[in-house]
C-alpha positions in Angstrom: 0.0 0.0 0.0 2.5 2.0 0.6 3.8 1.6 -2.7 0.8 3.1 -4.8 1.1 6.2 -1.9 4.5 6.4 -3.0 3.6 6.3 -6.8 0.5 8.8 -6.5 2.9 11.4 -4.6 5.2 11.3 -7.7 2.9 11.5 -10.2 0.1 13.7 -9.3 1.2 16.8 -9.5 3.0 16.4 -12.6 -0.5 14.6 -14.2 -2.6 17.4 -12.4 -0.1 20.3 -13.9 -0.3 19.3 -17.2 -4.0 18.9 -17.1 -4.2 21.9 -15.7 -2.1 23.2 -18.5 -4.6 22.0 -20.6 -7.5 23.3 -19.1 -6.3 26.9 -18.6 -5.3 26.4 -22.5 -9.2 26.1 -23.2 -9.6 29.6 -22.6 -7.6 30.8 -25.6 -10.1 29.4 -28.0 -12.0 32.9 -27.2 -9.7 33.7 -28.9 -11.1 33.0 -32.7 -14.9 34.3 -31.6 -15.9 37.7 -32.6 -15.0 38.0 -36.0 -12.0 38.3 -36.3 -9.9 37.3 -39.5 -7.8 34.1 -39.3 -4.7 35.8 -38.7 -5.7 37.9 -36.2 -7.3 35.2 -34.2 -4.1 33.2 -34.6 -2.1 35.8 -33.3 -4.3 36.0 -30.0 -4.6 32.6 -29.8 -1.0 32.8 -29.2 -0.6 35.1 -27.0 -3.4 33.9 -24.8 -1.6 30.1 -25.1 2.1 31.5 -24.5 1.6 31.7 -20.4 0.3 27.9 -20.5 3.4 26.8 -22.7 5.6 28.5 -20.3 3.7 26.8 -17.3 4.0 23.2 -19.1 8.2 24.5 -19.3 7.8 24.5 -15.0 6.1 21.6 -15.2 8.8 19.6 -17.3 11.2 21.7 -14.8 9.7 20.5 -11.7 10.1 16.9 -13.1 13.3 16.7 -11.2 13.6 19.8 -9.2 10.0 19.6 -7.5 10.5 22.4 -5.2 10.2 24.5 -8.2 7.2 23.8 -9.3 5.6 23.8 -5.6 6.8 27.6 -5.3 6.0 28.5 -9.2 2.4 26.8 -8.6 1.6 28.2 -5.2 3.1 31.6 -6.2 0.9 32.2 -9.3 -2.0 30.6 -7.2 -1.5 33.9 -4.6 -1.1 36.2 -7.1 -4.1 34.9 -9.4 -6.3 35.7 -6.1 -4.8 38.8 -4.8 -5.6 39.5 -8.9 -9.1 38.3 -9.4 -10.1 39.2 -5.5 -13.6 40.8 -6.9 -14.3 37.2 -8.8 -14.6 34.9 -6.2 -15.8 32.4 -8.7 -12.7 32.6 -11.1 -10.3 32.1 -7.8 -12.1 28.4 -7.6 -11.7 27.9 -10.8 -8.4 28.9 -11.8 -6.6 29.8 -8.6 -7.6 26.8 -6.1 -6.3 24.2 -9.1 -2.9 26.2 -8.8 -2.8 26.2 -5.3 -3.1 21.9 -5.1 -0.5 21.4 -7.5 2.0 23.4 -6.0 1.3 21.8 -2.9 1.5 18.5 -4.3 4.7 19.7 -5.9 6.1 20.8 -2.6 4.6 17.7 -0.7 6.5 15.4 -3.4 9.7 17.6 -2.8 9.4 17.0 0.6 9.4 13.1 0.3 12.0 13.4 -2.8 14.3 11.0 -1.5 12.4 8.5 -0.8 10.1 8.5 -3.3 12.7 8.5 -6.1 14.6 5.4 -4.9 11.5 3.2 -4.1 9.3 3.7 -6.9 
């Protein structure tokens, strides 16, 4: 049992960042609504993408050096509130997902040791 702990510790917040990745991504498709011609809505497509391409970089990051992620994660998580105070609703959806992986990050970082030379 105290394998699959081991295994879900390691692997959660690496799954969960790059689904989160994923689902923050979602909200560039806005991006092609309103009328706008093809390249245009490419070019904001991009721009809107670019901060979840640089997130999935700190996930890749945080691969080995955990600790970095857990700071990146819960950093962006404070910030994103402090940010969005008068929308309670978008710090649930965007902010609380933040804040659980970079505490997973910085849980897994804490158990580093042993979790890299057991599982």
């Amino acid at each position: 049992m105290e394998r699959l702990g081991d295994a879900l510790l390691l692997w959660a917040p690496r799954v969960l960042g790059i689904a989160l990745c994923l689902f923050l991504s979602v909200f560039a498709l806005d991006a092609f609504g309103g009328g706008k011609s093809v390249p245009q809505a490419l070019a904001d497509f991009a721009i809107h993408v670019a901060p979840m391409i640089l997130l999935l970089v700190i996930v890749a990051l945080s691969w080995r050096w955990e600790w970095l992620g857990g700071v990146v994660f819960t950093t962006l998580a404070l910030a994103y509130a402090v940010w969005a105070r008068q929308h309670p609703q978008w710090i649930a959806a965007v902010g609380a997902p933040l804040l659980v992986v970079g505490i997973l990050f910085l849980w897994s970082w804490s158990h580093h040791r042993r979790l890299h030379h057991t599982v």
